[in-house]
N, C-alpha and C positions, 0 to 999 in steps of 0.2 A: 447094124444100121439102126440108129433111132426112128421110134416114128412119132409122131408127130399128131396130137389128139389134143382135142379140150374138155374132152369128159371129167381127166384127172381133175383140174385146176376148177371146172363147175364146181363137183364134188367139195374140194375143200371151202370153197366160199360158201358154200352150202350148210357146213359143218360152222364157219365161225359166224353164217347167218344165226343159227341155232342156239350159240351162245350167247349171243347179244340178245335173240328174241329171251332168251332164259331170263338172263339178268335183269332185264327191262321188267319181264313178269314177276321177281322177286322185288327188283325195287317199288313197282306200283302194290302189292300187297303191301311194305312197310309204309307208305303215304296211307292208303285206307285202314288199316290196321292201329297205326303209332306204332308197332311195336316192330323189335327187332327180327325177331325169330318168330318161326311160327311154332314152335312148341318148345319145349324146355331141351329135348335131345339137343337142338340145334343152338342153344349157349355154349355148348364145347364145355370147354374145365368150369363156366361159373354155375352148371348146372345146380351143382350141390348145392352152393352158396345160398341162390336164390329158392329153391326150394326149401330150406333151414330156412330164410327168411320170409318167405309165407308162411310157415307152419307159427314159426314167432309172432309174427302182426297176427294172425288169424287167433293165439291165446291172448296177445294182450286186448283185443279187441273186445272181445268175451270179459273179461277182469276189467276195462273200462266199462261198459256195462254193466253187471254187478256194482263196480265205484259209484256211478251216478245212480242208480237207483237205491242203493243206501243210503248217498249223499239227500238224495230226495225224503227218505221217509224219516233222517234224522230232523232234516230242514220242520217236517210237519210234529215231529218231534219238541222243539223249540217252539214256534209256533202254539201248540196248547201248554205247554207248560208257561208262555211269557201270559197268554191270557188267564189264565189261574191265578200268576202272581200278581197280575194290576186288578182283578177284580179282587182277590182276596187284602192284598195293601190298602185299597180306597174304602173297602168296610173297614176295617183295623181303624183309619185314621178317622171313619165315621163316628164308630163305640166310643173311642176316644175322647170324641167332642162330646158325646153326648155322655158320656161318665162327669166329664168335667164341667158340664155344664147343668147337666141334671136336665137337657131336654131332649127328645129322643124322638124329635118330626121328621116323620118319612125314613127311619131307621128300619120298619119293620119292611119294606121295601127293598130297601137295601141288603136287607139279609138275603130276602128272596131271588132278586136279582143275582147276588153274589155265586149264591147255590145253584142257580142254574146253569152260570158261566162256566161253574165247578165241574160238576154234574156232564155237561155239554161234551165239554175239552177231554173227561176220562172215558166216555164212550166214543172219542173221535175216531175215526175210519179211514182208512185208506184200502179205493178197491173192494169195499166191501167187507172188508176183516178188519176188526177190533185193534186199534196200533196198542192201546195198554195194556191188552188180554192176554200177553206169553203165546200160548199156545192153542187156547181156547178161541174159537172162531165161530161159536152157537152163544147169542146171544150178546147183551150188555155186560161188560167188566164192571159197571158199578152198577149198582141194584136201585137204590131208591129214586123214585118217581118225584117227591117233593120232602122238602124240606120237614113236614110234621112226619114223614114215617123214618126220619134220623133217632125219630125221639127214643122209641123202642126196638131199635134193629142195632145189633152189638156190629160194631166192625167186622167182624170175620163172616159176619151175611150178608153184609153190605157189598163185599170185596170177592168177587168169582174167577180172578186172574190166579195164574197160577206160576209166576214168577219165573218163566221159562223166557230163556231169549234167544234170540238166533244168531247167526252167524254164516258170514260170507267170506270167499275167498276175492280181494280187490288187488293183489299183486300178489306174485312167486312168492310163494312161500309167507306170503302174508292173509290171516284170519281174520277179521276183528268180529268182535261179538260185542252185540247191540243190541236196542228193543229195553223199555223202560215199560214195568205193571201196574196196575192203576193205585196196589198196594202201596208200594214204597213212596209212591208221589203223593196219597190223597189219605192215607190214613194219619197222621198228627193232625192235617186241618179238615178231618171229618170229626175229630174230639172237638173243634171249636163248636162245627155248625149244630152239632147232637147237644152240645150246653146249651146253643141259643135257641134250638128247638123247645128244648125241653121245658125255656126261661115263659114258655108262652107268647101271646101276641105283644110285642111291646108298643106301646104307644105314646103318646107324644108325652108323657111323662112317667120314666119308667117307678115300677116300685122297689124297693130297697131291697127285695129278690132277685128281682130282673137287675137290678144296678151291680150286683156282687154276682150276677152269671155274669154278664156284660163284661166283667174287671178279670176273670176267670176265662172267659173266650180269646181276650187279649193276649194274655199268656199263650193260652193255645195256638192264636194265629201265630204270634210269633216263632213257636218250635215248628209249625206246618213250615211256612214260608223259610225255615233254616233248613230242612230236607228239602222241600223243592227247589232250595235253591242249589245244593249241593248235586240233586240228580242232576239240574239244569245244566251247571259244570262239568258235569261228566261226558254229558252228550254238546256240549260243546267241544271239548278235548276231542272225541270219538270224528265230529265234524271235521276240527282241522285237520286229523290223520288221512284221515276217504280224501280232502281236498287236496291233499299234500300230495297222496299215494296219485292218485287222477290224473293231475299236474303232469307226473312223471312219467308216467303210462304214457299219456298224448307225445309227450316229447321224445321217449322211446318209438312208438308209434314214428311219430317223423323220419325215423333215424331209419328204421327198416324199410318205410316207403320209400325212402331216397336209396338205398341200396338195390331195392329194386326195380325203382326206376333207371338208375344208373347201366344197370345192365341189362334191361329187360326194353326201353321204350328206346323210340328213333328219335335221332335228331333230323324234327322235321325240315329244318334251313338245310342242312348236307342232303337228305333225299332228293328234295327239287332241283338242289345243282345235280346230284348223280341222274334223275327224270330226264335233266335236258340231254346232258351229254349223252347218256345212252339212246335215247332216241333219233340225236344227232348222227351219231357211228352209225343207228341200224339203217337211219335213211340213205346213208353215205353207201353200206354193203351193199342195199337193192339196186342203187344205181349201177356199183360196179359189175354186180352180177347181169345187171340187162345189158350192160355193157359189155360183155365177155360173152353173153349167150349170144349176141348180133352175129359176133369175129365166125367167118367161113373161111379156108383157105383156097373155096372156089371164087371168093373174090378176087383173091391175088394168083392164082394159077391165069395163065393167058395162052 
């Protein structure tokens, strides 16, 4: 003989309240969250994937850093070597006038001027360390205070760098080594300034000494300003690589965050339709189940 209960039939509307309350609870975690899963066990097979691709973004992140802060110190790089070359050109074209013209007002100014922009630029700083020093970070890379103590200090006491450079890693497998001394940039046009030191004060008409130092510095600026110009080339080439490599990185960069976004965030348009509809059903079950808990068979017994 069957009998006849509704405990069974409670029970299971009980069981698929349970499931809906569940799912309902996962889908509003993916609305406040974005994301799909709550931890990486739970991507199933893309687990790997995206793992390998955080570990990826998380190096190139790191090597973009490095890139721009290179990219930076070459930037400051450029920057004092373009002020060296337009103060040491505008004296060149000054002697010039004044060689050729045999008058020489406001020349000795101009030297001074020149020297100090000189001067300036090879103790520039970045952060507090020496950018021309190599490796030395006590102190000024170049030594003289003023233009008369050029006169009697040889180059190699003038000059306290010590021709070391550095180097960074800005992509896989890629090094570049940078960093420019105050040496190789300032010693041919510290042979100028040491002649014009030496030429004495010139004034507004120089003497036939001073006019044959004056013709003599000339020379010299010109071989200064042919290595600084070529260091200047170098560390430009150096620039376009960092900005190249940079470039690539960020677009690599892209490529891994869309991977894992792809498998890792929600699409939050789908959740709010799954939001309604689950809450739809779970209000649909309570009714049923109040409905089913009402039914007696002492109603219908007579």
């Amino acid at each position: 003989m069957s009998r006849v209960a509704t405990i069974p039939l409670q029970r299971t509307m009980s069981s698929a309240i349970q499931r809906s309350q569940e799912k309902l609870a996962i889908t509003q975690q993916r609305l406040s969250t974005g994301k799909k899963a709550a931890d990486f066990a739970d991507l199933g097979t893309e687990t790997v994937r995206n793992l390998s691709a955080h570990s990826l973004l998380a190096r190139q992140d790191a090597q973009s850093t490095v890139a721009k802060r290179v990219g930076t110190t070459l930037s400051l790089y450029q920057g004092h070597l373009e002020s060296i070359e337009s103060a040491t050109s505008d004296l060149k074209s000054q002697i010039l006038t004044a060689v050729g013209t045999g008058k020489a007002a406001g020349l000795q100014e101009a030297i001074e001027t020149a020297f100090s922009q000189y001067r300036n630029s090879l103790n520039g700083a970045e952060g507090g360390t020496p950018l021309f020093g190599g490796s030395q970070t006590d102190g000024n890379p170049f030594v003289p205070d003023t233009l008369a103590d050029t006169a009697t200090m040889p180059a190699s006491a003038a000059f306290r760098d010590d021709g070391v450079r550095s180097s960074a890693r800005v992509a896989d497998g890629v090094d570049v080594t940078y960093g420019i001394s105050a040496g190789s940039v300032g010693k041919d046009l510290y042979a100028a300034f040491q002649t014009l030191a030496q030429a004495g004060t010139i004034g507004e008409t120089p003497t036939a000494a001073q006019l044959t130092a004056l013709q003599n510095a000339v020379g010299q600026l010109e071989t200064g300003l042919g290595s600084l110009r070529t260091v200047n080339a170098d560390n430009g080439r150096k620039q376009v690589q960092v900005e190249t490599l940079t470039t690539r990185g960020e677009q690599r960069s892209l490529l891994l965050e869309s991977v894992i976004e792809t498998n890792e965030d929600a699409d939050l348009g789908q959740v709010a339709i799954d939001l309604a509809q689950q809450k739809t059903m779970l209000q649909a079950s309570y009714s049923v189940f109040s409905q089913l808990s009402d039914l007696s068979l002492v109603s219908y017994i007579r």
